[in-house]
FITI-361231 format. One record per residue (C-alpha): z, y, x; residue in three letters; residue number from 1. Coordinates in pm, whole numbers, padded with zeros to 5 digits. Layout:
N
+--------+--------+--------+------+-----+
:     zz :     yy :     xx : rest :  nr :
+--------+--------+--------+------+-----+
:      Z :      Y :      X :  ALA : NUM :
...
+--------+--------+--------+------+-----+
//
This chain:
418
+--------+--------+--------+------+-----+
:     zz :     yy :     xx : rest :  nr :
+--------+--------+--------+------+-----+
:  00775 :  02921 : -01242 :  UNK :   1 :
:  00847 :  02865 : -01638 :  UNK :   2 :
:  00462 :  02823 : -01648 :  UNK :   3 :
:  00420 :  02568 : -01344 :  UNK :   4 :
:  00735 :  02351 : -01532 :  UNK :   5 :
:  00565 :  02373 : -01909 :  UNK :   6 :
:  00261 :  02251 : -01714 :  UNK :   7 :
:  00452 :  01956 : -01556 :  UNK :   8 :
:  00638 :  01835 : -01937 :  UNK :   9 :
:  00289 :  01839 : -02070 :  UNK :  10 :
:  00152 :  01599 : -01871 :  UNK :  11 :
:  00419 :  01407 : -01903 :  UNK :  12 :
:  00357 :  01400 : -02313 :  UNK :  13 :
: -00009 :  01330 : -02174 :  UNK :  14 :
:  00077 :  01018 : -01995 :  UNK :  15 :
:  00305 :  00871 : -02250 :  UNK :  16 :
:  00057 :  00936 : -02531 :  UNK :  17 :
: -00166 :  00754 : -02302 :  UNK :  18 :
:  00009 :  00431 : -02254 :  UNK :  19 :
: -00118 :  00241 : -02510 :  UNK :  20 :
: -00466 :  00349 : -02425 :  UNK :  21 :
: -00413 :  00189 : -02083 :  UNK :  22 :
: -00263 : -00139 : -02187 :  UNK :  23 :
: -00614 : -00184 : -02427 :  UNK :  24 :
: -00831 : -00129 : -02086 :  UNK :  25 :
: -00607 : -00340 : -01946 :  UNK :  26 :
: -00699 : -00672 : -02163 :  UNK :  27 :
: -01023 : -00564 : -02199 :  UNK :  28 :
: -01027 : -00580 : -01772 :  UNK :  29 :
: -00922 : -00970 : -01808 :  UNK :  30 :
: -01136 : -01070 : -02038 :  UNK :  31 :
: -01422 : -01004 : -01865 :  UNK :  32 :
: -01344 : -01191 : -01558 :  UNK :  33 :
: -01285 : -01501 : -01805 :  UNK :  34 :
: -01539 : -01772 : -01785 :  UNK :  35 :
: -01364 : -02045 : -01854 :  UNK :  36 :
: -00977 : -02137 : -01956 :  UNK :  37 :
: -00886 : -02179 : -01584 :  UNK :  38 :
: -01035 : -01836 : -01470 :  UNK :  39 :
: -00851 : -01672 : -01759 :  UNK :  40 :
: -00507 : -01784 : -01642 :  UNK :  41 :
: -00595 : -01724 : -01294 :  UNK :  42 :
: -00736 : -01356 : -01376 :  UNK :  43 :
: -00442 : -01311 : -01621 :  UNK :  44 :
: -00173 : -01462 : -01325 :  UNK :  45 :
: -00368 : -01184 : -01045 :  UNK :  46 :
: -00374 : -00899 : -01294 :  UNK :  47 :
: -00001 : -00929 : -01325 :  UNK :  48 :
:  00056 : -00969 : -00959 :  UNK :  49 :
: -00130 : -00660 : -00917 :  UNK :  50 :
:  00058 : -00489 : -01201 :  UNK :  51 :
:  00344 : -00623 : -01047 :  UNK :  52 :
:  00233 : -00501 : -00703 :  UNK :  53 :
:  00152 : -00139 : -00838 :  UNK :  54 :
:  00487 : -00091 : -00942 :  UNK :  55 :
:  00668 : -00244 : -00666 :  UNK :  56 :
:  00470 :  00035 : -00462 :  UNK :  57 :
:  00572 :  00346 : -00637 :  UNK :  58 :
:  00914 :  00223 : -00628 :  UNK :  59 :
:  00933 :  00222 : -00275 :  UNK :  60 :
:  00721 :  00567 : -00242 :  UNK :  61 :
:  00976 :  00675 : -00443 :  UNK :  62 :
:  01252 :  00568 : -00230 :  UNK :  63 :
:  01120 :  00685 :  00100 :  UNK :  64 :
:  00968 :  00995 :  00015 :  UNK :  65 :
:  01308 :  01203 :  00072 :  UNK :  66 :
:  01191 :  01169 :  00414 :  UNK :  67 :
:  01014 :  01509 :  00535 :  UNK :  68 :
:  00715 :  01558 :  00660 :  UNK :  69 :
:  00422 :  01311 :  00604 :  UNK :  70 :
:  00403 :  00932 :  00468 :  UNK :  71 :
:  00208 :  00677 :  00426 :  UNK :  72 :
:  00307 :  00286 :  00373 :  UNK :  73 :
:  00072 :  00006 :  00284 :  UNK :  74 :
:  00264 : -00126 : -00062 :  UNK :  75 :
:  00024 : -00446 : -00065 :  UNK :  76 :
:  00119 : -00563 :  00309 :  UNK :  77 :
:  00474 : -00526 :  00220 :  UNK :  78 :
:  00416 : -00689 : -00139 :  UNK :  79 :
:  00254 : -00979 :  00026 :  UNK :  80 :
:  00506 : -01015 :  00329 :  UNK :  81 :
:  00823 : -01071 :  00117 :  UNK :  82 :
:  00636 : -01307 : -00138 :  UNK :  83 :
:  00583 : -01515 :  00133 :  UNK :  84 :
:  01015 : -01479 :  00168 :  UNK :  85 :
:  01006 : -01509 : -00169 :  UNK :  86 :
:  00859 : -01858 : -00215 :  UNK :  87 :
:  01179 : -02009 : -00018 :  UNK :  88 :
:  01440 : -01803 : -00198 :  UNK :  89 :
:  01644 : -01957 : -00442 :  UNK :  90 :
:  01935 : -01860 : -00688 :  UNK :  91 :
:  02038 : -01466 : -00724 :  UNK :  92 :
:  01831 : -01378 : -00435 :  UNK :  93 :
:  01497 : -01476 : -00585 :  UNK :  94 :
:  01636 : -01298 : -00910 :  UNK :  95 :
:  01715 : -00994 : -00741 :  UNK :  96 :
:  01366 : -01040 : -00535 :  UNK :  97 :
:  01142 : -01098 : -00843 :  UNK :  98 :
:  01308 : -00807 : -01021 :  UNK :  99 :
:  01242 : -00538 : -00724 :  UNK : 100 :
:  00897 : -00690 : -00642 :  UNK : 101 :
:  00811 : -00674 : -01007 :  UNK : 102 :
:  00713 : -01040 : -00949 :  UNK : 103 :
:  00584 : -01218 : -01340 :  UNK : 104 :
:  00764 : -01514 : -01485 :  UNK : 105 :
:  00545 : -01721 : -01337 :  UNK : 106 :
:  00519 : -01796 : -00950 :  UNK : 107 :
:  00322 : -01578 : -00818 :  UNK : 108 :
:  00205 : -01737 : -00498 :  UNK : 109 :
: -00140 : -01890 : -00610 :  UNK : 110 :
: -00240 : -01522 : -00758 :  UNK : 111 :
: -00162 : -01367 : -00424 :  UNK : 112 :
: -00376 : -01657 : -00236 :  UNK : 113 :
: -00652 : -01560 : -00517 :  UNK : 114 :
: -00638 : -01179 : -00484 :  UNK : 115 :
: -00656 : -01195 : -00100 :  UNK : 116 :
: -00974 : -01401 : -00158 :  UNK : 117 :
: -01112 : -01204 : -00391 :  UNK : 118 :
: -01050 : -00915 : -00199 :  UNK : 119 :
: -01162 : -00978 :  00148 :  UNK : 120 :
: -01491 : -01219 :  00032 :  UNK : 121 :
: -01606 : -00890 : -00173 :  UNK : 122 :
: -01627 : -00682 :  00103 :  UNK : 123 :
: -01821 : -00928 :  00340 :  UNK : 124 :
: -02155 : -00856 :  00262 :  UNK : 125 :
: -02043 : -00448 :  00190 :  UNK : 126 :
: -01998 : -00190 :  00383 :  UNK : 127 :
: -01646 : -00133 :  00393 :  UNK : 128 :
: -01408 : -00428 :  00603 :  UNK : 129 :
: -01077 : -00549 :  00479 :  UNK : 130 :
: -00899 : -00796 :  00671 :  UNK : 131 :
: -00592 : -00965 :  00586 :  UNK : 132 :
: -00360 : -01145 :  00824 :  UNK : 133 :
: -00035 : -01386 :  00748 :  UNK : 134 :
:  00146 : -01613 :  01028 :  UNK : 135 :
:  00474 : -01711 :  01067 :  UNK : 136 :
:  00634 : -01729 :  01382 :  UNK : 137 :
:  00944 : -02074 :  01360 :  UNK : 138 :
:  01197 : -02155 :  01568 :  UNK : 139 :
:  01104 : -02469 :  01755 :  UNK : 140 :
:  01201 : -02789 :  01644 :  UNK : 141 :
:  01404 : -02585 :  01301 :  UNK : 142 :
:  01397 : -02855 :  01021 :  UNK : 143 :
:  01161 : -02568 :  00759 :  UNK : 144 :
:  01100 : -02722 :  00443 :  UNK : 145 :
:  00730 : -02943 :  00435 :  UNK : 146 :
:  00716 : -02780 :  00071 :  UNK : 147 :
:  00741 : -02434 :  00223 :  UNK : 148 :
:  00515 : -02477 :  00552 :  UNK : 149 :
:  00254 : -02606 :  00327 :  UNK : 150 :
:  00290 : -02325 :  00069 :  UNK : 151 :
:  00249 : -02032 :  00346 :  UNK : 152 :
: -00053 : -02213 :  00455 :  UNK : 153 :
: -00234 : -02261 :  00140 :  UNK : 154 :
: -00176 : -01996 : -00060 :  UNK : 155 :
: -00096 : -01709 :  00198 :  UNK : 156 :
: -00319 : -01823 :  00441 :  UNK : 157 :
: -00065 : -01836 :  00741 :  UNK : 158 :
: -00069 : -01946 :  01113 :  UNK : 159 :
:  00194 : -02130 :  01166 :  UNK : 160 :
:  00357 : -02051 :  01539 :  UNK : 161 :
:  00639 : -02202 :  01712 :  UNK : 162 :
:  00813 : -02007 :  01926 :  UNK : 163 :
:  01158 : -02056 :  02115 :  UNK : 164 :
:  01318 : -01728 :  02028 :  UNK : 165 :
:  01677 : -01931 :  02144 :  UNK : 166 :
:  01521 : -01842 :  02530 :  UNK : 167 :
:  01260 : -01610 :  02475 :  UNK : 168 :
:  01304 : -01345 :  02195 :  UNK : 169 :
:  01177 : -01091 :  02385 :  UNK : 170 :
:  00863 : -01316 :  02509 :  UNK : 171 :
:  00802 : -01426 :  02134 :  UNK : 172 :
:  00790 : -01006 :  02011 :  UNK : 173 :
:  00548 : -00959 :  02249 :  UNK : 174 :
:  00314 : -01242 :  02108 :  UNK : 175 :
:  00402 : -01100 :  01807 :  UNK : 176 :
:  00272 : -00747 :  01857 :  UNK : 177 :
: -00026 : -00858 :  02019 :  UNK : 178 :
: -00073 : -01025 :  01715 :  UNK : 179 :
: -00101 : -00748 :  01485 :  UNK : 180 :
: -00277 : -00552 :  01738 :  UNK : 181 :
: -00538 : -00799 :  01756 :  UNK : 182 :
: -00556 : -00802 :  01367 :  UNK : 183 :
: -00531 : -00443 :  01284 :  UNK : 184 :
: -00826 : -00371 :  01601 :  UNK : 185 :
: -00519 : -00219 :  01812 :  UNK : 186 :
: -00464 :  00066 :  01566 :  UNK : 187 :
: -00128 : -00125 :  01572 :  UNK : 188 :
:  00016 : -00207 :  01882 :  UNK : 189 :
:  00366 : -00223 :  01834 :  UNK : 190 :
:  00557 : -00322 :  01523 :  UNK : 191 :
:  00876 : -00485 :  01653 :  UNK : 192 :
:  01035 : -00323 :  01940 :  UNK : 193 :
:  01306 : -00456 :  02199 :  UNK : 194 :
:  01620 : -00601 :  02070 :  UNK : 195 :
:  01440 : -00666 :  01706 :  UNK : 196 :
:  01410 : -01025 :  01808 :  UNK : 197 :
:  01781 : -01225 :  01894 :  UNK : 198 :
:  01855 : -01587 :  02020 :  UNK : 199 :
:  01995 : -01633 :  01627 :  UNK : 200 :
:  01588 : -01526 :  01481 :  UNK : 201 :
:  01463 : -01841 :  01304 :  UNK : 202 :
:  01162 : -01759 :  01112 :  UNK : 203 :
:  00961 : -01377 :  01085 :  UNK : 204 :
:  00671 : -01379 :  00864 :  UNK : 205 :
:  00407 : -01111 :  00924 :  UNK : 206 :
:  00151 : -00966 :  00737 :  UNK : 207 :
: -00123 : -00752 :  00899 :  UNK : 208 :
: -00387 : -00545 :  00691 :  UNK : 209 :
: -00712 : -00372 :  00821 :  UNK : 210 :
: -00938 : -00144 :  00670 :  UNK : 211 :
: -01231 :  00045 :  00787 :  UNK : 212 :
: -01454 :  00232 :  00516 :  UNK : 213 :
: -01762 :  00452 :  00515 :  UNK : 214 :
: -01800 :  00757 :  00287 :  UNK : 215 :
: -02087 :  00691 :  00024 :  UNK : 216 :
: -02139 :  01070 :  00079 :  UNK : 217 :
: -02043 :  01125 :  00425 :  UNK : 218 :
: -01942 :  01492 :  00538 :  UNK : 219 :
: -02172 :  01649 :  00766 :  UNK : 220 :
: -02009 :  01749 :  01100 :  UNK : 221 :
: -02187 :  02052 :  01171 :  UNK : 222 :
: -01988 :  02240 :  00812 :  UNK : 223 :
: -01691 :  02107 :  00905 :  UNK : 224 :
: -01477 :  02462 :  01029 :  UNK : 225 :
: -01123 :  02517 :  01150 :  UNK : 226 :
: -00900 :  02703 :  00811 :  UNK : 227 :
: -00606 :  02712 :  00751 :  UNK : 228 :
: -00389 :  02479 :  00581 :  UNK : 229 :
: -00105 :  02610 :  00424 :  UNK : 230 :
:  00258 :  02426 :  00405 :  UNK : 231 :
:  00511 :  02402 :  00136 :  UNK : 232 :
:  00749 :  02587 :  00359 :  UNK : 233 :
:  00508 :  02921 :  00323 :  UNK : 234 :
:  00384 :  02885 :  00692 :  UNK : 235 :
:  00031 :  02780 :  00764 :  UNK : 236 :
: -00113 :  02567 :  01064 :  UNK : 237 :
: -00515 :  02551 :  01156 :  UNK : 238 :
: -00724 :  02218 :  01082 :  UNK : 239 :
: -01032 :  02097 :  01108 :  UNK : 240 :
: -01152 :  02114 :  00719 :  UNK : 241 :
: -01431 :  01886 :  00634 :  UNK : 242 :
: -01670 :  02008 :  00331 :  UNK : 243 :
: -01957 :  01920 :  00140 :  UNK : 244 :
: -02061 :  01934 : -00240 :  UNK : 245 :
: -02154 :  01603 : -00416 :  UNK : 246 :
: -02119 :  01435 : -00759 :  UNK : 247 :
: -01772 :  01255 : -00775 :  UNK : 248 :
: -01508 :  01161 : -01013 :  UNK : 249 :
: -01296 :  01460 : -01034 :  UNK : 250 :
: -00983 :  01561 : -01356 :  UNK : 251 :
: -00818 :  01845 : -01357 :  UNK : 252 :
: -00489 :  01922 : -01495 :  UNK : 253 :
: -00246 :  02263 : -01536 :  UNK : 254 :
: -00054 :  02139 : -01257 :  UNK : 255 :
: -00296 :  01931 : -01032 :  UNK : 256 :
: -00655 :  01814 : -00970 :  UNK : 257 :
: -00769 :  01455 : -00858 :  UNK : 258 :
: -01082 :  01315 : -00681 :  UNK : 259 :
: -01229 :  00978 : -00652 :  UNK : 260 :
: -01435 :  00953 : -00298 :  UNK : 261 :
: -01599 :  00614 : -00269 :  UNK : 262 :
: -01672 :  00334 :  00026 :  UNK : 263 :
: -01993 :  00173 :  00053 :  UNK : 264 :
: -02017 : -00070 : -00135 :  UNK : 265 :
: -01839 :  00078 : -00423 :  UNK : 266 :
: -01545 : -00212 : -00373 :  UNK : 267 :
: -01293 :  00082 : -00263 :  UNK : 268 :
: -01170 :  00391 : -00304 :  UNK : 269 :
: -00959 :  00741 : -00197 :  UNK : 270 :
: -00810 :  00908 : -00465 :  UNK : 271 :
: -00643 :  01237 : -00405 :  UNK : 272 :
: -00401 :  01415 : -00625 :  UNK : 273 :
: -00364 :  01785 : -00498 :  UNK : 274 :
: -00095 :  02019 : -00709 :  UNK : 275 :
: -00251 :  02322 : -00814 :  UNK : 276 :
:  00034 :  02551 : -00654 :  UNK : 277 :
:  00035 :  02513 : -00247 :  UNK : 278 :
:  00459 :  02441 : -00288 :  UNK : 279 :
:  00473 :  02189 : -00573 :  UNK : 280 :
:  00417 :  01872 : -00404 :  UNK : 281 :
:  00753 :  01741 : -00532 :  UNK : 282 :
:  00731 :  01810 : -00932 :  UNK : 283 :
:  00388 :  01589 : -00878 :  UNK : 284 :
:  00631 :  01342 : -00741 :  UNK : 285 :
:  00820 :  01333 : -00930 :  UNK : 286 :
:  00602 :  01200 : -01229 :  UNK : 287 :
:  00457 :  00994 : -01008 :  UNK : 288 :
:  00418 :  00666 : -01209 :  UNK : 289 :
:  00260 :  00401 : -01331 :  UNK : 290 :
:  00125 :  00563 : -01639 :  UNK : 291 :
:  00005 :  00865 : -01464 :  UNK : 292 :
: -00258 :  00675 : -01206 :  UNK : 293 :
: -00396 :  00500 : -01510 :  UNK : 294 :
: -00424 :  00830 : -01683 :  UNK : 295 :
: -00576 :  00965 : -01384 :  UNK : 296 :
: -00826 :  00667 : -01362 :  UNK : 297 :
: -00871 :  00712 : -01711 :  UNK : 298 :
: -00976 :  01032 : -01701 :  UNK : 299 :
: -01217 :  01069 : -01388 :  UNK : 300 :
: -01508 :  01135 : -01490 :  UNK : 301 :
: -01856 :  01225 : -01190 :  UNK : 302 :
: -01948 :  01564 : -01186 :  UNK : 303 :
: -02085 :  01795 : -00919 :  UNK : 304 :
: -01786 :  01921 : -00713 :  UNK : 305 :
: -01697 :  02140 : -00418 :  UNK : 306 :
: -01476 :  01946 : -00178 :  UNK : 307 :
: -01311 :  02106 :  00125 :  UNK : 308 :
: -01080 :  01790 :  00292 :  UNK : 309 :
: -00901 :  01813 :  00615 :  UNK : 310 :
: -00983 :  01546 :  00894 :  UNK : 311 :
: -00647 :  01384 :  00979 :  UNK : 312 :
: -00460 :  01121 :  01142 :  UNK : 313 :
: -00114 :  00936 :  01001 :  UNK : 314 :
:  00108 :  00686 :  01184 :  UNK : 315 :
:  00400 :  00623 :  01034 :  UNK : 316 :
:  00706 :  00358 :  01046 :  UNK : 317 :
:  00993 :  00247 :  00843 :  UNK : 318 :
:  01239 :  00019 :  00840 :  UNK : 319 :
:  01258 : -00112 :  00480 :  UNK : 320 :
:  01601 : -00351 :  00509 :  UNK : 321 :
:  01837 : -00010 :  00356 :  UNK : 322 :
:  01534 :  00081 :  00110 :  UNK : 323 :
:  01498 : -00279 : -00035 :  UNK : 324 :
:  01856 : -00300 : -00049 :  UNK : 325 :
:  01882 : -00014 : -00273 :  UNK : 326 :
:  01661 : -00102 : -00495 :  UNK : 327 :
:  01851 : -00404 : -00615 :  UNK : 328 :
:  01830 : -00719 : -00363 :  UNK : 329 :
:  02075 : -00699 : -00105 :  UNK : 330 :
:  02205 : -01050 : -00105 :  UNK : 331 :
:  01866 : -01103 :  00084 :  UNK : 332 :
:  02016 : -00942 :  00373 :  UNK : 333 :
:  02320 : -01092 :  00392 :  UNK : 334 :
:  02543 : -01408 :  00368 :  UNK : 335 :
:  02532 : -01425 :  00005 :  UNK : 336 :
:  02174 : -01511 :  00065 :  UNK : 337 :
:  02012 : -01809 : -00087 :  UNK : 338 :
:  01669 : -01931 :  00092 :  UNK : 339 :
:  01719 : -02312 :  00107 :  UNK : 340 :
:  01344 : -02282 : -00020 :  UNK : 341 :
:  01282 : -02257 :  00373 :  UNK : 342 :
:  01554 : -02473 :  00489 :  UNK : 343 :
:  01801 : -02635 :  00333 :  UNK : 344 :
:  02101 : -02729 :  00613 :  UNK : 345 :
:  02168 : -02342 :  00731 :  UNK : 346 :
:  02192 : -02023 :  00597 :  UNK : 347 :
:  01939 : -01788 :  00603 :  UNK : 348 :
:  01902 : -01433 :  00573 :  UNK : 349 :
:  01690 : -01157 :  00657 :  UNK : 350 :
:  01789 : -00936 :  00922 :  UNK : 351 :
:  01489 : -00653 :  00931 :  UNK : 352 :
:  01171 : -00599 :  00741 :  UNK : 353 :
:  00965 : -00349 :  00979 :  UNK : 354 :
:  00675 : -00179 :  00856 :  UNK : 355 :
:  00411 :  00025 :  01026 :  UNK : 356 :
:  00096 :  00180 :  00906 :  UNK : 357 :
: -00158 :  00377 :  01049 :  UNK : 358 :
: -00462 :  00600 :  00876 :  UNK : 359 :
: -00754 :  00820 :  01012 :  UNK : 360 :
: -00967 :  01047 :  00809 :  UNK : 361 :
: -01259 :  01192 :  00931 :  UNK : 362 :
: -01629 :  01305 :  00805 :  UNK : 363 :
: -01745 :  00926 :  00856 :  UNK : 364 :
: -01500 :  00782 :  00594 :  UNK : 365 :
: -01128 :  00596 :  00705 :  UNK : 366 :
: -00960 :  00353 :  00879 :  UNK : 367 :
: -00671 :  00243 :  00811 :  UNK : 368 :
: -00424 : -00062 :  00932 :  UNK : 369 :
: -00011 : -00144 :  00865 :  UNK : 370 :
:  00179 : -00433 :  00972 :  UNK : 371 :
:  00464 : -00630 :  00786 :  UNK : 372 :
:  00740 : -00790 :  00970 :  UNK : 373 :
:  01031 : -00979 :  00771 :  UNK : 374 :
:  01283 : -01146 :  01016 :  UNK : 375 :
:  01475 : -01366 :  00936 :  UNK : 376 :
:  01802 : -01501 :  01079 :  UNK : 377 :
:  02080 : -01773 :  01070 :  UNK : 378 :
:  02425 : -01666 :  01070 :  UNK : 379 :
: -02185 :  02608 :  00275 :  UNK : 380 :
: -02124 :  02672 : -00145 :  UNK : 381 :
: -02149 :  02492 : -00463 :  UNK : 382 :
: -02250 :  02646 : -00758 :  UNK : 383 :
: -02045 :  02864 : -01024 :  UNK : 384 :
: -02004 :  02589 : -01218 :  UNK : 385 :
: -01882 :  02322 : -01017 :  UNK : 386 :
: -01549 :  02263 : -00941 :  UNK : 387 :
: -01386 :  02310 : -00633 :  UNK : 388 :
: -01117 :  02074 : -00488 :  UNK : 389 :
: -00992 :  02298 : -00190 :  UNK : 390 :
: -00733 :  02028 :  00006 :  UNK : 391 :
: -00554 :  02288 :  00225 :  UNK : 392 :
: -00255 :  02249 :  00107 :  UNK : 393 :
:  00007 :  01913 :  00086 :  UNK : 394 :
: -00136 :  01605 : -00121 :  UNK : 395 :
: -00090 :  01253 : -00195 :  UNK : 396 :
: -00396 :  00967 : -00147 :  UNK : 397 :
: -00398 :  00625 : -00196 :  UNK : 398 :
: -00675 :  00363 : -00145 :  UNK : 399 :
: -00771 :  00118 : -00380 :  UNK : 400 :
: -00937 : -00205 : -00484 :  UNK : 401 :
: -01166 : -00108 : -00765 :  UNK : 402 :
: -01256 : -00464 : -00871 :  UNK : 403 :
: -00852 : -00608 : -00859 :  UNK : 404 :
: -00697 : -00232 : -00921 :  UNK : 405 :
: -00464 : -00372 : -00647 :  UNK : 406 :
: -00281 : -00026 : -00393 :  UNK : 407 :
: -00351 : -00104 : -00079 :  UNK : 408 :
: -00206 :  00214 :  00093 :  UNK : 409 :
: -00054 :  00523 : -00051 :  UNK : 410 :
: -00004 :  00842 :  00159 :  UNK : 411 :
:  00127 :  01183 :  00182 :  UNK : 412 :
: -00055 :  01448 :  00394 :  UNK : 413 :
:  00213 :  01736 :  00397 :  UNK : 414 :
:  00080 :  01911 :  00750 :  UNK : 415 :
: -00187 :  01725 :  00948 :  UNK : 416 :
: -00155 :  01675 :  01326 :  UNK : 417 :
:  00254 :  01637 :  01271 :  UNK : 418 :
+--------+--------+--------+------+-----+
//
């Protein structure tokens, strides 16, 4: 054990010796996306939403990953959902919201409308499919700010809906779920259950992401074999595990070993982070941070390498009100809150942000969807040489945008088919 823990403070020096590494690639990554003062500010204004964004989503990894068994949250729909609250908050609450959403100085709602645009016109003509979906559903006939209406619409996007949740809350949820079923190709089919909606609901904003990807190196069916994968708790459970041997980013550390699989296209990504020891899942946790994905990225590098990766499927929901609120803005949720932004003659507060997210992992590639809801409310072998990354054993994964950097979904797998 003293050897596993050495491991885990030397990394640590790693990362922090690496920091000023990272914030060189960093401006380097900006300047070439700048042709021309406006595009600078614009790629400066989306580099620190996604900055922003990255942080926001270990922060709240790090907040619900006391939960057992597996995870896995989509950081960017969340991100995205509550910057849309964001734009009509006003006073302490959009301090305390721009401090936990690691929001710049500067609005941010014209990067978001850029990154989504960037994101989801990149993929068009590639392999992989991102789609992005924003609507708000409104009270009928509720006096919402022009300012604000036109905001959601422009920068985020959003269908506007009017809905009479006064007479038909539970009429408007289902609209609302088929919604997000619809947009997430019925992966999602339910993100708001009974009761969620009341006669006093004004406004919920929703954000719905899809993702569908094909391996660049797809696993071949016929060497995929049921092995055992072996939990943290010493027990072990039988899986399908997926294998091939191909050139692909791969680091290794003392205490854990990452891979980079691409999408066609070479737009996305899954990177895995698998601890060395079958049981230390939560010292790689805990170091989880900013500093240690961009030494990660940093230090991928292709090489021929062994992969044995379980197929697997993840649906997962959490209600994010008690997590956001611990993490430093709970006037949002309250009557201390300020969102005249929205509307100006009642108060306004959220009463439920409700999250689900769904992921499949097979020898094909993934597919992956989650759903934002904030409501708001009045009142065969490899070679010697080449590495082997054996993934029978708990891990964390996360799928990127390689051109923006931006997290779209961050997992962990701690025992498939639970």
């Amino acid at each position: 054990m003293g050897r596993i823990i050495s491991g885990w403070e030397k990394l640590s020096r790693e990362v922090r010796q690496a920091a000023v590494l990272s914030r060189c690639r960093l401006g380097v990554v900006v300047f070439l996306y700048s042709t021309s003062v406006w595009s600078e500010l614009r790629a400066a204004d989306v580099s620190a939403v996604v900055h922003g964004n990255t942080a926001f989503a270990l922060d709240l990894y790090n907040r619900v990953k006391a939960a057992p068994g597996n995870i896995f949250i989509s950081p960017y729909s969340a991100s995205t959902c509550l910057g849309l609250a964001y734009a009509g908050a006003r006073g302490e609450t959009a301090a305390q919201m721009a401090k936990v959403l690691h929001f710049p100085d500067a609005e941010p709602h014209a990067a978001f409308g850029e990154l989504q645009r960037q994101m989801t016109e990149a993929m068009k003509p590639m392999g992989a499919q991102l789609d992005i979906a924003n609507a708000l559903w409104a009270q009928q006939a509720y006096p919402f700010n022009p300012a604000f209406v036109e905001l959601a619409q422009n920068q985020y996007r959003a269908n506007i809906r009017q809905v009479d949740f006064r007479t038909q809350a539970e009429a408007a949820a289902s609209e609302l779920n088929k919604f997000v079923s619809e947009k997430t190709r019925g992966k999602i089919q339910q993100v708001l259950s009974q009761g969620n909606l009341t006669p006093m609901t004004r406004l919920v904003l929703v954000n719905a992401i899809y993702f569908k990807g094909n391996w660049v190196t797809r696993f071949e069916k016929s060497e995929t074999q049921d092995q055992y994968f072996h939990l943290a708790n010493g027990s072990s459970v039988m899986v399908p595990l997926m294998h091939h041997v191909q050139q692909a980013n791969y680091m290794a550390t003392e205490t854990f070993q990452a891979v980079e699989l691409p999408y066609l296209g070479n737009e996305t990504s899954m990177v895995i982070l698998l601890p060395q020891q079958v049981n230390s899942l939560g010292l790689l946790e805990q170091v989880l941070s900013m500093q240690l994905l961009t030494t990660v990225f940093a230090r991928l590098n292709q090489q021929r390498t062994e992969l044995f990766l379980p197929r697997f499927t993840l649906d997962s929901q959490v209600d994010l009100k008690r997590v956001l609120g611990g993490l430093g803005m709970p006037d949002a949720f309250g009557a201390k809150a300020d969102f005249s932004g929205i509307e100006g003659g009642q108060p306004l507060w959220i009463s439920g942000v409700f999250h689900h997210a769904w992921v499949e992992v097979n020898e094909q590639g993934t597919e992956a969807a989650a759903a934002t809801d904030v409501l708001q409310t009045s009142g065969v072998g490899a070679p010697a040489s080449s590495p082997v990354f054996r993934a029978d054993h708990p891990f964390l994964f996360l799928i990127r945008d390689l051109r923006s950097g931006s997290l779209l979904f961050i997992g962990r797998l701690a025992a498939p088919g639970k």
